[in-house]
MIDOSE-1310 file (N, C-alpha, C; in nm, 2 decimals, decimal comma, always signed):
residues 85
xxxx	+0,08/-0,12/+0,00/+0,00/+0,00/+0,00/+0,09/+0,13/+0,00; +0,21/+0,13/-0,04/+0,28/+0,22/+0,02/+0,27/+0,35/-0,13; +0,28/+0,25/-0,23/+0,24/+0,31/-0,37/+0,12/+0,39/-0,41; +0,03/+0,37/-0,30/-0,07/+0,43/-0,34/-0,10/+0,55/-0,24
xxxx	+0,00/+0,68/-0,27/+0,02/+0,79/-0,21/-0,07/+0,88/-0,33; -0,13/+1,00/-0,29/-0,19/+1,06/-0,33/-0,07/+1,22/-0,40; -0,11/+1,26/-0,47/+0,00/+1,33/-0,48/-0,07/+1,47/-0,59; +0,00/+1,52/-0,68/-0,09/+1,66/-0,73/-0,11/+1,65/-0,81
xxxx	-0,06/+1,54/-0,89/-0,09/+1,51/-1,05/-0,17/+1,43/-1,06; -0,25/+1,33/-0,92/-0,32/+1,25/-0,97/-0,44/+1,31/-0,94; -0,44/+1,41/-0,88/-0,56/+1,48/-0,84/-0,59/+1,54/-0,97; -0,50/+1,61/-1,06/-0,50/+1,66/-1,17/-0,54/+1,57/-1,26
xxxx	-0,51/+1,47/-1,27/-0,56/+1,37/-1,39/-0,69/+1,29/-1,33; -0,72/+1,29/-1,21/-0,88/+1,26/-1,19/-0,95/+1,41/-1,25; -0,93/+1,52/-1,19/-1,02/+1,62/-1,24/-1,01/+1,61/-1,41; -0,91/+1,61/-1,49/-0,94/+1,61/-1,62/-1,05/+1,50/-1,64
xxxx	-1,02/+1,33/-1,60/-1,13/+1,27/-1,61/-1,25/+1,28/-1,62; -1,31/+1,35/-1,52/-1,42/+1,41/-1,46/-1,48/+1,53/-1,54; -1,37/+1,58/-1,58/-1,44/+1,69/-1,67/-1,45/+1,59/-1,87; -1,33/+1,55/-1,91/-1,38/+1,46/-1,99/-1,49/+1,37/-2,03
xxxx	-1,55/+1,34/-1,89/-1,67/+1,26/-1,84/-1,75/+1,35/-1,94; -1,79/+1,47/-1,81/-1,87/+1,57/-1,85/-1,88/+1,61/-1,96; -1,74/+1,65/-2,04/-1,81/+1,66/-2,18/-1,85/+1,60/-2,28; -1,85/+1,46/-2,24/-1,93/+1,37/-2,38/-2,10/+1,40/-2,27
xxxx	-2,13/+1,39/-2,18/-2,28/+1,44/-2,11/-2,32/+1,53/-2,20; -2,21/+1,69/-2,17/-2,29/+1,74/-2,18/-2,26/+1,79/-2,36; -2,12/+1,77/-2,39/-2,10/+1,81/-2,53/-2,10/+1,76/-2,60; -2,15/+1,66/-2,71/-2,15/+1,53/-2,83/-2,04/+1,51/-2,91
xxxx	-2,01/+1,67/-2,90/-1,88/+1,68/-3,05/-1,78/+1,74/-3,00; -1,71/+1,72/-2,87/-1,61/+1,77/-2,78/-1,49/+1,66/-2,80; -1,49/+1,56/-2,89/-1,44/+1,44/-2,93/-1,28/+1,49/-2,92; -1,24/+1,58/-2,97/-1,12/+1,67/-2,96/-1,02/+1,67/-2,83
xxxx	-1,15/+1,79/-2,81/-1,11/+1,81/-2,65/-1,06/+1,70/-2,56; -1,12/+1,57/-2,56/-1,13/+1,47/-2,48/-1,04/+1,36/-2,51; -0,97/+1,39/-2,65/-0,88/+1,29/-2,67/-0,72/+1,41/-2,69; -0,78/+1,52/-2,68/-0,63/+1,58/-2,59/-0,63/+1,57/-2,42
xxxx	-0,74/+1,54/-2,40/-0,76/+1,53/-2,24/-0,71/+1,40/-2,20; -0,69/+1,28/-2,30/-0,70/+1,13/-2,25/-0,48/+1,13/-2,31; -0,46/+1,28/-2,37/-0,30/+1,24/-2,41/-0,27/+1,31/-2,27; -0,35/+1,41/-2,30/-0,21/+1,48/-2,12/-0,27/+1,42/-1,99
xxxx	-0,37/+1,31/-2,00/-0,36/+1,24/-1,90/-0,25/+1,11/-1,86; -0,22/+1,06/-1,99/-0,12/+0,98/-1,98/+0,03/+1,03/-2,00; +0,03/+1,16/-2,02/+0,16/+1,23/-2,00/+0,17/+1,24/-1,86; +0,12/+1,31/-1,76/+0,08/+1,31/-1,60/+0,10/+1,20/-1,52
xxxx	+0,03/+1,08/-1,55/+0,09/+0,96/-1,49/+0,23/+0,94/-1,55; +0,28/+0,97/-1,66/+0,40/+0,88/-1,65/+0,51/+1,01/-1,61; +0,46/+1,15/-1,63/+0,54/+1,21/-1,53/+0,57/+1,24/-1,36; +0,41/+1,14/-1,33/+0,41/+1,09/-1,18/+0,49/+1,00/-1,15
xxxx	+0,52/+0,86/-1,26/+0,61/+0,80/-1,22/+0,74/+0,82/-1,21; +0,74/+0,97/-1,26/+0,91/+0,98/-1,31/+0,92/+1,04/-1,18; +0,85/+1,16/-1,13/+0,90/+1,21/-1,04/+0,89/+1,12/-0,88; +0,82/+0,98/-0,88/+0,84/+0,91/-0,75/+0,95/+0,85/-0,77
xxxx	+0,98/+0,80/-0,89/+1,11/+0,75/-0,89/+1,24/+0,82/-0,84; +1,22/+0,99/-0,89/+1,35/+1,02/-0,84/+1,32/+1,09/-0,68; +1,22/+1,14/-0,65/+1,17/+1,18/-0,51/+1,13/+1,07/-0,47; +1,23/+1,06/-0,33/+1,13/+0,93/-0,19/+1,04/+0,99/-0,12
xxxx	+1,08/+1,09/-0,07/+1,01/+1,21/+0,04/+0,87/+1,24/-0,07; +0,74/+1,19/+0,03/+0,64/+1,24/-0,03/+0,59/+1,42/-0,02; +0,67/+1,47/+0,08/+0,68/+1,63/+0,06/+0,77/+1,66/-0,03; +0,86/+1,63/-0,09/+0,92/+1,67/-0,17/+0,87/+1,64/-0,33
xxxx	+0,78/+1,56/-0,35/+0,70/+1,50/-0,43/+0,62/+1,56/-0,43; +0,51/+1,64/-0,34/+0,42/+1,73/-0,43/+0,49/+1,88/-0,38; +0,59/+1,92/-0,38/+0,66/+2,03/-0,37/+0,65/+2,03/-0,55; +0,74/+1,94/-0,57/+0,79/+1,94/-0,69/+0,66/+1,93/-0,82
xxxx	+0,57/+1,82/-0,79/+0,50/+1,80/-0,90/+0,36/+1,92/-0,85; +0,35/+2,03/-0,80/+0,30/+2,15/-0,80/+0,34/+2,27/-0,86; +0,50/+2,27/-0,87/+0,57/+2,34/-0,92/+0,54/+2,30/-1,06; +0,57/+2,20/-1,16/+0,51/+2,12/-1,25/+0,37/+2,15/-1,30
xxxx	+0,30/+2,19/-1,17/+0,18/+2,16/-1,27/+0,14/+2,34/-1,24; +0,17/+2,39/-1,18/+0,19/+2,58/-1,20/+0,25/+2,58/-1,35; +0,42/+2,54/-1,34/+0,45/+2,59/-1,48/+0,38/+2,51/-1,60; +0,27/+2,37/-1,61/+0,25/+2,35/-1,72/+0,12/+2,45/-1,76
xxxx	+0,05/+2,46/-1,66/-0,08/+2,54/-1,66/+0,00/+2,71/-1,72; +0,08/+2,76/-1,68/+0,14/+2,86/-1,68/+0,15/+2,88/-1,89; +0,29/+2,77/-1,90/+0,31/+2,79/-2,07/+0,15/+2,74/-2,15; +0,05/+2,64/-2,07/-0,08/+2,64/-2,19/-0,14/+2,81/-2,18
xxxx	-0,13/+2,89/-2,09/-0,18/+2,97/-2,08/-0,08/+3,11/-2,18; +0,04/+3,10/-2,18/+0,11/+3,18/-2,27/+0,05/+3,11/-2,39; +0,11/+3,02/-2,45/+0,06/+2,98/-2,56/-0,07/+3,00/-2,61; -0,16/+3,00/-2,55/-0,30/+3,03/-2,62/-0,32/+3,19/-2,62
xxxx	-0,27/+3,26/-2,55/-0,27/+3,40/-2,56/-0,17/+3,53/-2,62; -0,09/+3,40/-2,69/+0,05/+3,44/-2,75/-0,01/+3,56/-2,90; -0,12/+3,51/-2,93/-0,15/+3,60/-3,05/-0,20/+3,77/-2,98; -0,26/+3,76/-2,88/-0,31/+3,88/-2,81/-0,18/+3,95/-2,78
x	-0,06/+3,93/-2,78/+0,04/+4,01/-2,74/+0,11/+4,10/-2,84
């Protein structure tokens, strides 16, 4: 049981689930959206695995994959707003 520590990324890749859920509910043709949602979901876990592998300390583990998920949120948000500048 020791593996199944809770950590920032997997909280982050349940909420994308949840909202992927959501949009086949509530959107029909969100097909897009949801299968960029199902790649950076599997990017997230296997950058969860990377970062337990080299962090033991589970504070240093969501130190780091917070930091991670600030700067990935950070460059989707330059990028999509890159033409407004």
């Amino acid at each position: 049981m020791k593996n199944l520590r809770l950590t920032p990324l997997n909280i982050v890749c349940a909420l994308l689930a949840v909202s992927g859920v959501w949009s086949v509910i509530v959107d029909q043709l969100a097909w897009k959206r949801i299968a960029l949602g199902i790649l950076l979901i599997v990017i997230l876990i296997i950058a969860d695995q990377f970062f337990r592998l080299f962090f033991q300390r589970i504070r240093r583990i969501w130190l780091v994959e917070m930091g991670f998920v600030v700067f990935t949120i950070l460059v989707i948000w330059l990028i999509e707003n890159q033409g407004s500048f």
